[in-house]
C-alpha positions in Angstrom: -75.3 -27.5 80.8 -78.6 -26.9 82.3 -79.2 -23.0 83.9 -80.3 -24.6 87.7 -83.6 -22.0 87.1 -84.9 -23.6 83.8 -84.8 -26.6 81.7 -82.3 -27.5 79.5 -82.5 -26.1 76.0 -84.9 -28.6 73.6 -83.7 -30.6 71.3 -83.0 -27.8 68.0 -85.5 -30.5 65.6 -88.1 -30.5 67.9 -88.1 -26.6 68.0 -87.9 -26.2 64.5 -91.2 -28.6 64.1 -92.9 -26.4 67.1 -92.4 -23.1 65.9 -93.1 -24.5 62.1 -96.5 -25.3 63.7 -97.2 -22.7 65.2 -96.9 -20.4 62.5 -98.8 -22.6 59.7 -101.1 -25.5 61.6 -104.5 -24.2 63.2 -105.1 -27.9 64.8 -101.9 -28.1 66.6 -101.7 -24.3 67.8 -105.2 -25.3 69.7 -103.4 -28.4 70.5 -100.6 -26.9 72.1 -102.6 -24.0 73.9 -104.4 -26.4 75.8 -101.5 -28.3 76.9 -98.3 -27.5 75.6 -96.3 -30.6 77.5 -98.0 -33.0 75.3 -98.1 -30.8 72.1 -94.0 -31.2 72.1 -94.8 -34.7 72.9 -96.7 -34.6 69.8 -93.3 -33.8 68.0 -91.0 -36.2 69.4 -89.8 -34.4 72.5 -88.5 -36.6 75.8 -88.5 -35.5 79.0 -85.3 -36.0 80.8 -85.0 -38.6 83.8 -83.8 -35.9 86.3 -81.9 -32.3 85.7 -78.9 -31.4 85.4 -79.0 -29.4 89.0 -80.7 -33.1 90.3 -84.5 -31.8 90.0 -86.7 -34.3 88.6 -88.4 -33.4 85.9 -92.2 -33.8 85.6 -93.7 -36.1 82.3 -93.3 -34.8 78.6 -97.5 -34.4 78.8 -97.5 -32.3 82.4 -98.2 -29.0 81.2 -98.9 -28.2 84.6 -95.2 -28.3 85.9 -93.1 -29.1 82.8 -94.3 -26.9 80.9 -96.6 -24.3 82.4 -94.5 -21.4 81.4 -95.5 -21.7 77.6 -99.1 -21.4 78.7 -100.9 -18.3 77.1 -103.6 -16.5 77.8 -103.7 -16.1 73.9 -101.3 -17.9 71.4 -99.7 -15.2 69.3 -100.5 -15.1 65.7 -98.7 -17.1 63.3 -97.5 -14.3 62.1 -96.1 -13.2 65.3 -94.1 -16.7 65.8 -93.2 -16.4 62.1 -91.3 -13.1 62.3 -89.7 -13.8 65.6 -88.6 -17.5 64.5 -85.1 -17.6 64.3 -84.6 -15.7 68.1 -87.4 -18.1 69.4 -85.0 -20.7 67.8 -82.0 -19.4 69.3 -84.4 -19.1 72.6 -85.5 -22.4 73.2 -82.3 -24.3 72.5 -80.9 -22.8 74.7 -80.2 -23.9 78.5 -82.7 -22.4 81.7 -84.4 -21.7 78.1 -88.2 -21.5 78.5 -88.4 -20.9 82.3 -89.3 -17.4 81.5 -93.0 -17.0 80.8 -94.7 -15.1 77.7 -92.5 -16.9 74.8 -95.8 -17.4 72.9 -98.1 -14.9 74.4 -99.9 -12.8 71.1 -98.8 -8.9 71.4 -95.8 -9.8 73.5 -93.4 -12.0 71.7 -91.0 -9.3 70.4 -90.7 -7.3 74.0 -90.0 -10.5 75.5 -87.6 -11.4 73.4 -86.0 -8.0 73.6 -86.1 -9.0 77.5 -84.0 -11.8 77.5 -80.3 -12.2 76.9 -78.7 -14.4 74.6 -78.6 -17.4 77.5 -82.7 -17.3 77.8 -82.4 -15.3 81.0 -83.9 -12.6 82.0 -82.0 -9.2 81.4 -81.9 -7.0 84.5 
């Protein structure tokens, strides 16, 4: 069930190609910095018609309101993504999942995964 705050989790093969990327594949890290909506259209991801809590839901490519809370500043290193890949994993497949900010952010990956709770929700 979707958290009425976020998405609904993403489907667990389309996370495990993103994160994949983004921790070997200089092309589609650029790719998905400039607009992350269509990067994870890129990898086979649909946007649902409406949400569960009756919110439509913008196009797979609108970075803009789909997915402006994986926008970064600066994409962390592949490294970064590498070492945190299983709780980014964990993260993302889960629902009200990536309606936190900073998931991808360089330097900032491990305290905000350290900020969430197992549900993708912030901690208080």
């Amino acid at each position: 069930m979707a958290n009425s705050s976020g998405h609904p989790g993403l489907d667990p093969a389309v996370v495990d190609k993103l994160l994949e990327l983004l921790s070997s594949d200089d092309q589609f890290r650029d790719s998905f910095h400039k607009n992350p909506g269509a990067a994870l259209a890129e990898l086979g991801y649909k946007a649902p018609a409406s949400g569960a809590q009756g919110k439509t839901a913008a196009p797979a490519g609108d970075a803009t309101t789909s997915f402006a809370c994986m926008e970064t500043q600066k994409i962390a290193s592949k490294e970064e993504i590498q070492a945190a890949r299983e709780e980014l994993q964990r993260l993302l497949t889960a629902a009200g999942n990536h309606n936190n900010p900073h998931a991808f952010e360089a330097g900032r990956v491990g305290d905000f995964l350290k900020s969430v709770s197992g549900d993708g929700n912030p901690t208080a």
